[in-house]
C-alpha positions, 0 to 999 in steps of 0.5 A: 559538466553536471553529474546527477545523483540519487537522493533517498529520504529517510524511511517513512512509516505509512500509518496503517493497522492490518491487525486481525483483518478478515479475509476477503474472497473479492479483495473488496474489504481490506484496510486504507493507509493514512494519506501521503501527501506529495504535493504540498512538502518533499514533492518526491518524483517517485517513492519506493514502498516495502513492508511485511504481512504476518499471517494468523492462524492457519492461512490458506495455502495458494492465497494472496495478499495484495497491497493496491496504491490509490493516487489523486490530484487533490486530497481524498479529504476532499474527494473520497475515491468509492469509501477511500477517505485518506484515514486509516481505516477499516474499508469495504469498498462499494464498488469493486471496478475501483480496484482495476480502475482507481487503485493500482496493484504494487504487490501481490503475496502468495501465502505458500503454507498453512503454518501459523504467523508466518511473515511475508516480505514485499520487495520495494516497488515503484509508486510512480511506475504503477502511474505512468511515471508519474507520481501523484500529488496524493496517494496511499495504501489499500490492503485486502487478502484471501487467505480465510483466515484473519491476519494475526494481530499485530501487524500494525504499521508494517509498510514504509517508503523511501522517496526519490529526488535527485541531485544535479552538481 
């Protein structure tokens, strides 16, 4: 009888740099990862994403950061969802239906404390759950806060992922 197995890749860097991202009381302006793309090599059948957020100088208490994942069915170099392009970058987006409705929420931080460069860790979370079970054959990140002030400058690069294949023997 076959046994199936989980099977991990190697962490992943996803490219992006929160670096002094400003603050922004709607989530609507924030910083778009680098395009993963699924459909062309690994076609992992899910992706665990984790990382860390260090804030800047004196957060707000009872504020939060959140990292949304957009999914598509072709590269955003193609099809653009609102100002999402698949290029690391500085974004706001035009319309802001696009974060209940293209963009799905993986994680929200609370910041608890005014203190100065405090990192934040995010539990891994499931890329395909937050699509039905399903992952898409493009997605990527999109990180936005309300924290008034500005992250501290070197969070640069801090999200990664592990994706999931198995293994039938």
């Amino acid at each position: 009888m076959a046994s199936t197995t989980i099977n991990y890749s190697a962490n992943t860097t996803i490219t992006m740099d929160l670096g002094s991202l400003a603050s922004s009381s709607t989530f609507t302006a924030g910083v778009e990862s680098a395009e993963i793309d699924n459909a062309t090599t690994n076609k992992y059948v899910d992706a665990l994403v984790q990382g860390k957020v260090k804030v800047g100088t004196t957060p707000t208490a009872n504020t939060t950061i959140n990292i949304y994942v957009w999914g598509a069915d072709t590269s955003l170099g193609t099809t653009a969802i609102d100002v999402l392009d698949g290029t690391t970058s500085a974004e706001t987006l035009t319309n802001s239906g696009v974060l209940g409705a293209a963009l799905r929420l993986g994680a929200s931080i609370g910041v608890y404390a005014t203190t100065s460069d405090v990192t934040y860790n995010v539990a891994p979370f499931s890329v395909a759950a937050l699509f039905g079970g399903n992952m898409p054959k493009f997605w990527g990140l999109f990180v936005a806060h309300n924290t008034v002030a500005a992250l501290n400058a070197t969070n640069s690069n801090l999200f990664s992922f592990n994706g999931i294949k198995y293994d039938i023997a």
